[in-house]
One Martini backbone bead per residue (centre of mass of N, CA, C, O) as a GRO file, in nm:
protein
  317
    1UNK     BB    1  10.859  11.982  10.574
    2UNK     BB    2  11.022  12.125  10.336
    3UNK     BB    3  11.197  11.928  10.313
    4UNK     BB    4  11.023  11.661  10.235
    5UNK     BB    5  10.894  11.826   9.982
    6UNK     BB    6  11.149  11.868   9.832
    7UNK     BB    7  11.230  11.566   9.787
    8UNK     BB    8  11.001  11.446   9.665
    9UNK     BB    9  10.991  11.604   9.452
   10UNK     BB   10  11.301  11.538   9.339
   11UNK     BB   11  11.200  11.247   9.300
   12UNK     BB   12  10.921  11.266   9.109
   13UNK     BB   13  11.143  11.362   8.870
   14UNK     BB   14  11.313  11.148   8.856
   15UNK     BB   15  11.121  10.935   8.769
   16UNK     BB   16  10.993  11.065   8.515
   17UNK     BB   17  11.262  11.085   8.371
   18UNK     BB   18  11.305  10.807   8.358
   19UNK     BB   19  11.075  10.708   8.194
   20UNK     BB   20  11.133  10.874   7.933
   21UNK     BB   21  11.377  10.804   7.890
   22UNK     BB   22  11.321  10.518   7.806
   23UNK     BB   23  11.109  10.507   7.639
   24UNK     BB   24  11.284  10.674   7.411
   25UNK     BB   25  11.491  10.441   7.372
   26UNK     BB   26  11.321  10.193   7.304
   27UNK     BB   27  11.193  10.376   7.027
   28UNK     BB   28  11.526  10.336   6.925
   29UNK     BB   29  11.518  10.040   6.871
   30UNK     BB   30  11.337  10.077   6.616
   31UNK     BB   31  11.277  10.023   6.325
   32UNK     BB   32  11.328  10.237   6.025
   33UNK     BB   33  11.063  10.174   5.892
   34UNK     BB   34  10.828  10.281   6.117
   35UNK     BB   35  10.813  10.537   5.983
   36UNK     BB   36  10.696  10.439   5.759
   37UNK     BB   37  10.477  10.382   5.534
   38UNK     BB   38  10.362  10.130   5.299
   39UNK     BB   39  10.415  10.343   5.046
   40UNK     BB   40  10.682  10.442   5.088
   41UNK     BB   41  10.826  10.140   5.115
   42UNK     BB   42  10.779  10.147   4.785
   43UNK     BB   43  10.870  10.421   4.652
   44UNK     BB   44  11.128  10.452   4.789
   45UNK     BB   45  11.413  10.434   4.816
   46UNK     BB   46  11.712  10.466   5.021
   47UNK     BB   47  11.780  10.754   4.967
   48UNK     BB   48  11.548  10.869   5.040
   49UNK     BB   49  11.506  10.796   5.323
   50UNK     BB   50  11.751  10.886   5.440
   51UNK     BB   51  11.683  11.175   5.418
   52UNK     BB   52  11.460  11.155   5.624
   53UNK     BB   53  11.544  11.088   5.861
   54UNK     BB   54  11.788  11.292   5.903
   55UNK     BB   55  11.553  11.542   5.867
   56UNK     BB   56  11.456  11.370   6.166
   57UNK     BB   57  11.716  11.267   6.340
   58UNK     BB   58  11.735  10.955   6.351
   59UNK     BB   59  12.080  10.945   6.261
   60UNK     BB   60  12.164  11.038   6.561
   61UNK     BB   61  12.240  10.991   6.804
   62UNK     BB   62  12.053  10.935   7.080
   63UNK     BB   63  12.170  11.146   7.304
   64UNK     BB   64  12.110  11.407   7.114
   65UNK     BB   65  11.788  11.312   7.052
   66UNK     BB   66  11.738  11.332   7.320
   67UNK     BB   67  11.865  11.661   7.399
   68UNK     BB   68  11.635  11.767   7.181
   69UNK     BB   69  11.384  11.671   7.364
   70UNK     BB   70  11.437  11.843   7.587
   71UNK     BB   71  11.453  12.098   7.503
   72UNK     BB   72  11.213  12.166   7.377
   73UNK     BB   73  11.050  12.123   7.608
   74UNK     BB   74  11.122  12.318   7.775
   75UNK     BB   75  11.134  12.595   7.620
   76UNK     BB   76  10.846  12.510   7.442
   77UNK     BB   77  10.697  12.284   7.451
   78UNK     BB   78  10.757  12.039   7.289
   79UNK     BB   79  10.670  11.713   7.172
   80UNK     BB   80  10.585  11.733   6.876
   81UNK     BB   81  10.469  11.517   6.590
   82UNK     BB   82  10.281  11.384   6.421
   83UNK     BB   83  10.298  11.089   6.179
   84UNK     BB   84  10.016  10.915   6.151
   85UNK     BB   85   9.714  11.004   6.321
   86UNK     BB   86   9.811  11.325   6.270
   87UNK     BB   87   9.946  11.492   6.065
   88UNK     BB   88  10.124  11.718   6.145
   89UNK     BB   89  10.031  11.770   6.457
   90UNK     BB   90  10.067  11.827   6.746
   91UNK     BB   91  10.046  11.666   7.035
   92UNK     BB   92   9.917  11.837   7.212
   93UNK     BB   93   9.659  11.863   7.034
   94UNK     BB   94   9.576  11.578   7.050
   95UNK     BB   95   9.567  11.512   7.352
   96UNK     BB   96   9.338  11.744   7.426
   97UNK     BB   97   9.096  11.616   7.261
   98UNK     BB   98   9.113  11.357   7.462
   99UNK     BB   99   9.130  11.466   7.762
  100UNK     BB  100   8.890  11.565   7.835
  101UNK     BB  101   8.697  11.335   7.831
  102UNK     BB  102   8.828  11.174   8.030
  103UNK     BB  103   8.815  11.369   8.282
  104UNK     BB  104   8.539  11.339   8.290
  105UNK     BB  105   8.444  11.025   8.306
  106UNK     BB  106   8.660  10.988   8.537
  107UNK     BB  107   8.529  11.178   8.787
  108UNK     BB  108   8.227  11.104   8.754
  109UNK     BB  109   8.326  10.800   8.884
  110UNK     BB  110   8.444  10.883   9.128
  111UNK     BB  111   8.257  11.026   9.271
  112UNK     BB  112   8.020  10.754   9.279
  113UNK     BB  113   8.198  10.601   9.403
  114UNK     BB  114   8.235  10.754   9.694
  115UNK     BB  115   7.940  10.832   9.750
  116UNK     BB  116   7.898  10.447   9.745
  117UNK     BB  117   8.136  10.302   9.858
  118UNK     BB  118   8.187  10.410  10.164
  119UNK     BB  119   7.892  10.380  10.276
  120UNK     BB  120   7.865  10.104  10.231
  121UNK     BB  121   8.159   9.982  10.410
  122UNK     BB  122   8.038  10.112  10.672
  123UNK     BB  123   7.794   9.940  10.712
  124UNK     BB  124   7.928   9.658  10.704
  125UNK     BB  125   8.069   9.686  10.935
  126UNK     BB  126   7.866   9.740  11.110
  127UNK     BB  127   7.672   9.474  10.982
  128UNK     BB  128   7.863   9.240  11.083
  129UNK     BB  129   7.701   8.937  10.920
  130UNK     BB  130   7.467   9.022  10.768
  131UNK     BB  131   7.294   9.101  10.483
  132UNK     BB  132   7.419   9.307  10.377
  133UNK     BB  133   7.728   9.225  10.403
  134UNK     BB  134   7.643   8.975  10.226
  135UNK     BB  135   7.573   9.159   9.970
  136UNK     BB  136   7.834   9.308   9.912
  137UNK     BB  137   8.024   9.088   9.918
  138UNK     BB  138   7.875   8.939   9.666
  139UNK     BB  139   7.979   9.184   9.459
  140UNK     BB  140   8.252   9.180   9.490
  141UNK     BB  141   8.311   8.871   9.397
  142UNK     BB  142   8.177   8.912   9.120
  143UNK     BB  143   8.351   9.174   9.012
  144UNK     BB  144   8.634   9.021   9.050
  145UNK     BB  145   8.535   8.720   8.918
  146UNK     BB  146   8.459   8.858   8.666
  147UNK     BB  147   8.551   8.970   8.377
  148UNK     BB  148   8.500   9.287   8.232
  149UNK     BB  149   8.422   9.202   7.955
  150UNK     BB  150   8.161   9.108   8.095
  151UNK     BB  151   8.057   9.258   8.247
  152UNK     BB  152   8.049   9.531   8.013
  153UNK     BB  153   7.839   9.314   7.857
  154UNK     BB  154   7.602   9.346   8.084
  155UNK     BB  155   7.582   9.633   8.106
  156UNK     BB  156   7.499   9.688   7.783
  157UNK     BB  157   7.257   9.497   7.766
  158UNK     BB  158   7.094   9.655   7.988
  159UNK     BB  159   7.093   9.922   7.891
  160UNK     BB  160   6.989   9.881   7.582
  161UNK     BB  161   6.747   9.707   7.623
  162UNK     BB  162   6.588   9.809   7.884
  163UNK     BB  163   6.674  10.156   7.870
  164UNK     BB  164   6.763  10.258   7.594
  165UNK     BB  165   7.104  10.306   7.556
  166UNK     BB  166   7.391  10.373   7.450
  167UNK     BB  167   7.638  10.186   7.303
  168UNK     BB  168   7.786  10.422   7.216
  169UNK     BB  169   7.969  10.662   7.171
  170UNK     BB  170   7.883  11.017   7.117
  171UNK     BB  171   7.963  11.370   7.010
  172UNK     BB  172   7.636  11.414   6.934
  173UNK     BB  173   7.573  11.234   7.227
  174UNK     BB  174   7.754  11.272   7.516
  175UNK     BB  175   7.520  11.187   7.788
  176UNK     BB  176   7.398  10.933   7.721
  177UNK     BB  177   7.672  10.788   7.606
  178UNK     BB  178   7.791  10.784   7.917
  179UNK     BB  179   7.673  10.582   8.125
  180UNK     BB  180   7.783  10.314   8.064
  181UNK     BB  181   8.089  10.400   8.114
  182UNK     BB  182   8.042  10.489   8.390
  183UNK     BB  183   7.926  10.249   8.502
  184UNK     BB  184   8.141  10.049   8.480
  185UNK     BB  185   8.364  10.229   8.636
  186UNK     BB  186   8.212  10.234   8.906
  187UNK     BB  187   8.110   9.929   8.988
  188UNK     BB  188   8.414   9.863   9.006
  189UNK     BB  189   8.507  10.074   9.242
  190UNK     BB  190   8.333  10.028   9.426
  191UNK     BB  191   8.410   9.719   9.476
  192UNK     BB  192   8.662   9.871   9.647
  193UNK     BB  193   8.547  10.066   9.854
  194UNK     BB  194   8.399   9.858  10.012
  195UNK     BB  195   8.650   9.663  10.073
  196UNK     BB  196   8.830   9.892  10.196
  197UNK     BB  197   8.655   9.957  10.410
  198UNK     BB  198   8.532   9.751  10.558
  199UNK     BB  199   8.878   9.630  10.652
  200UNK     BB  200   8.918   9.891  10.786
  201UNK     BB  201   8.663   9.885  11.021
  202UNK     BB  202   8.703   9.602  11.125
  203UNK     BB  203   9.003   9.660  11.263
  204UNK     BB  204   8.925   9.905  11.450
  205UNK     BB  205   8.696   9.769  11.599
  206UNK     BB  206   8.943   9.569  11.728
  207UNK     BB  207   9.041   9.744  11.896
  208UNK     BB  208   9.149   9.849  12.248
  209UNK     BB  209   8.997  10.155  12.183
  210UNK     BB  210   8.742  10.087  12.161
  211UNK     BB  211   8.659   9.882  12.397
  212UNK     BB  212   8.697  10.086  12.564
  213UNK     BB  213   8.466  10.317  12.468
  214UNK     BB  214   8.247  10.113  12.557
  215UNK     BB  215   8.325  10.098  12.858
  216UNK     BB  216   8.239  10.429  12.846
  217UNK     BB  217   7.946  10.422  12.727
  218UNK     BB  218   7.978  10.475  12.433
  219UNK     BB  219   7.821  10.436  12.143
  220UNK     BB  220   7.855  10.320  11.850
  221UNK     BB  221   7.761  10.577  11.690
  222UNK     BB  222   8.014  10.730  11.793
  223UNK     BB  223   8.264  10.557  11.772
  224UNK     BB  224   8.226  10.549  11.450
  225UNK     BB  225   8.216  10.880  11.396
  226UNK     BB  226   8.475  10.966  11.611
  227UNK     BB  227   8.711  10.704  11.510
  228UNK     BB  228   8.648  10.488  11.279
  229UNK     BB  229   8.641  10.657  11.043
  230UNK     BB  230   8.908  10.827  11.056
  231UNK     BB  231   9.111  10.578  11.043
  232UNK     BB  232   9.020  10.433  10.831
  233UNK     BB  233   9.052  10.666  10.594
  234UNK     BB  234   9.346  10.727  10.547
  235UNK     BB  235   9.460  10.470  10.356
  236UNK     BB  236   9.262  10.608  10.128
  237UNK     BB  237   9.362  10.899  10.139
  238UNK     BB  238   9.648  10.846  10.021
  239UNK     BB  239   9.511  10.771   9.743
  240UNK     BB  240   9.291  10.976   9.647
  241UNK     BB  241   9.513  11.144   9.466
  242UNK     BB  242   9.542  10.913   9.255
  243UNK     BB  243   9.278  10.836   9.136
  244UNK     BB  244   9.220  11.088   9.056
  245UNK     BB  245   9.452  11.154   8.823
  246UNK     BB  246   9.390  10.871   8.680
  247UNK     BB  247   9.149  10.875   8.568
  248UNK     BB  248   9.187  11.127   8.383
  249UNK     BB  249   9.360  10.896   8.216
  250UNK     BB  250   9.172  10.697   8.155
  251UNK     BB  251   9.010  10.375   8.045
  252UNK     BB  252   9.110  10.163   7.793
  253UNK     BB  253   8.852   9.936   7.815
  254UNK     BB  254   8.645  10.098   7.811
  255UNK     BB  255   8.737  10.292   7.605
  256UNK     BB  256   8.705  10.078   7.374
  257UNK     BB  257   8.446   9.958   7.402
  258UNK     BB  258   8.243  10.207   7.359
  259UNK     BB  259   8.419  10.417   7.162
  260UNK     BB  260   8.607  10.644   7.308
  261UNK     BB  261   8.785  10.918   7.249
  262UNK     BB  262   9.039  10.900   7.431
  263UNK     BB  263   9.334  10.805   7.554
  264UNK     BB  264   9.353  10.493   7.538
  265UNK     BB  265   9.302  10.448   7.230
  266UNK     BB  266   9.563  10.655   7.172
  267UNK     BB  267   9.782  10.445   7.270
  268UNK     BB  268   9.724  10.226   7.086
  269UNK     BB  269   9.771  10.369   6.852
  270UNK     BB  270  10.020  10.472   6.859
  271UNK     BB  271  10.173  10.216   6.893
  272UNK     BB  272  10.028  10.012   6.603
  273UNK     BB  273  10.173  10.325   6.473
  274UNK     BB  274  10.399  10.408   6.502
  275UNK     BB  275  10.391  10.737   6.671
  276UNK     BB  276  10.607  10.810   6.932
  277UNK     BB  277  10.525  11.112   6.996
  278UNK     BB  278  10.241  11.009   7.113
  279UNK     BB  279  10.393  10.793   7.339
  280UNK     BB  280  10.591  10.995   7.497
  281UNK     BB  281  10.350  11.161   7.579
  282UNK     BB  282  10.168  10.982   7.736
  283UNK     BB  283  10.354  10.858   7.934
  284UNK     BB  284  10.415  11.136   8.049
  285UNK     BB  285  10.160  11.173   8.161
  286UNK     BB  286  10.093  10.902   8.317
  287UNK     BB  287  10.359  10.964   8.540
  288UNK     BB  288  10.243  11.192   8.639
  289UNK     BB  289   9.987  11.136   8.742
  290UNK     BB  290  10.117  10.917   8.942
  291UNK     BB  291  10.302  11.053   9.105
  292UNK     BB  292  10.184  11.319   9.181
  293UNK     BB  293   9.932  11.112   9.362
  294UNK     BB  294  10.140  11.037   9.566
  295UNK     BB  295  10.263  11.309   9.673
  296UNK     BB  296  10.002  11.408   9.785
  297UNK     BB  297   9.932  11.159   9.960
  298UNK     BB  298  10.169  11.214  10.142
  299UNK     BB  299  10.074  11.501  10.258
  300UNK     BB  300   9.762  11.405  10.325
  301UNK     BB  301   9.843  11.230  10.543
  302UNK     BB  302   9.994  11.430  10.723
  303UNK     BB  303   9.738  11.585  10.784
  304UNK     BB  304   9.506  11.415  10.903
  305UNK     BB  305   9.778  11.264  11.096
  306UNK     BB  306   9.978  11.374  11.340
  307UNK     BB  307  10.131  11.120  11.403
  308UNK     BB  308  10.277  11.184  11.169
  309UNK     BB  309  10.633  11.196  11.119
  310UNK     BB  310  10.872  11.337  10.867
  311UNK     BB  311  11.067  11.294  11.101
  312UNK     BB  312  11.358  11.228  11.322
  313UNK     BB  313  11.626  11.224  11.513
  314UNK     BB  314  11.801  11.266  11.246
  315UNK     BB  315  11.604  11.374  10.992
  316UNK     BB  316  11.412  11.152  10.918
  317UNK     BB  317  11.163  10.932  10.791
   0.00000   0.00000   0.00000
């Protein structure tokens, strides 16, 4: 067991690293106008502008400016400043006011999505073929069908018209401004829950210790609450600890919907003005937070099924 944590551990770094080392080599290969505003590229020299490069390390080998912002970050923790968005304010601070917000509405949302579409997903089991199941199922069909940013619109319509809930998020009024982007959020993945446990409780249902259990006279809803739950919920346990990190770092589309001012569009916007620092401290947020939740999914599946060994005859996975 140490040694697979260990392992997948030392892989999940390795990971990490290559995503970021990738990303900084990339941002560095545009153009070193994009250094500069607009106003300084009319106002400075040529020769000002290099010097300010310079004294920004932007002329230094790749190799050099790479080893230079690893060191910071180990030693620092020092992500570097804003060039663009906030000027000069360090990276850390940018992205902290914005990454609260992000996590609430996140967590929150993940929260009804699980604790509304999972009971949903195992009733249309239960009653597969029925009116229930058919009314889920055409939710289901509706939600993948029809493009986001209609949902998104159907959902701020009915909410701002009928209910009269703010259609914009603001900061000083938190709360009732925070509804519709977690409902768009929400029956999104509701119907994402309901159909990945529906077509798990589905398949365990047909399975021949079923049939057997049921051969021996246990009742549906032993079996059901027995065997087929507890089967059916693995593979879906193996991702929830990654949805639920990825949450954290919010929704780009709902949040730019809405004018949430979360981690979403601050990564459009630091994209949008060149502000480097601010996007590659993004994606390594972003990168760490998907590695890490497939890294916990792989060792939550390993507890909840002893039937997994982590090992083999040789000693690999």
């Amino acid at each position: 067991m140490l040694h697979y944590i260990l392992k997948r551990f030392i892989q999940s770094l390795i990971t990490i690293f290559l995503v970021v080392t990738i990303v900084f080599l990339l941002l560095r290969l545009m153009p070193t106008d994009y250094f500069f505003t607009e106003d300084e590229l009319m106002k400075l020299t040529d020769a000002q502008k290099e010097d300010r490069l310079r004294a920004a390390g932007l002329l230094d080998p790749v190799h050099i400016q790479l080893g230079r912002f690893y060191k910071k970050l180990f030693t620092e923790f020092d992500l570097g400043t804003s060039r663009r968005l906030q000027v000069n304010q360090p990276v850390s601070k940018v992205i902290g006011s914005k990454f609260g917000i992000s996590m609430r509405l996140g967590l929150i949302s993940l929260g009804i999505s699980l604790v509304v579409g999972v009971p949903i997903g195992i009733l249309q089991a239960r009653y597969k073929g029925g009116v229930f199941d058919n009314l889920g199922i055409a939710y289901t069909v509706f939600v993948n069908a029809v493009p986001h940013l209609v949902f998104y619109s159907l959902v701020l319509t009915l909410g701002a018209r009928w209910l009269g809930l703010p259609s914009l998020y603001t900061l000083r009024n938190p709360g009732p401004s925070s509804v519709l982007p977690i409902a768009c959020l929400s029956l999104v993945s509701i119907s994402s829950y309901m159909l990945w446990m529906r077509r798990y409780m589905v398949d365990e249902l047909n399975k021949d210790y079923i049939r057997l259990a049921k051969l021996k006279g246990l009742s549906t809803t032993k079996v059901m609450f027995r065997h087929v739950m507890r089967n059916a919920f693995l593979p879906l346990a193996q991702y929830l600890p990654y949805n639920i990190l990825l949450t954290v770092g919010g929704s780009l589309l709902v949040e730019r919907f809405f004018s949430v001012p979360g981690l979403g569009p601050l990564l459009t916007d630091a994209i949008s003005r060149y502000d480097t620092n601010v996007v590659q401290a993004i994606v390594m947020l972003y990168a760490s937070l998907g590695i890490a939740g497939l890294f916990l999914g792989d060792l939550l599946i390993t507890v909840l099924d002893p039937r997994i060994r982590l090992t083999g005859k040789e000693g690999v996975r």
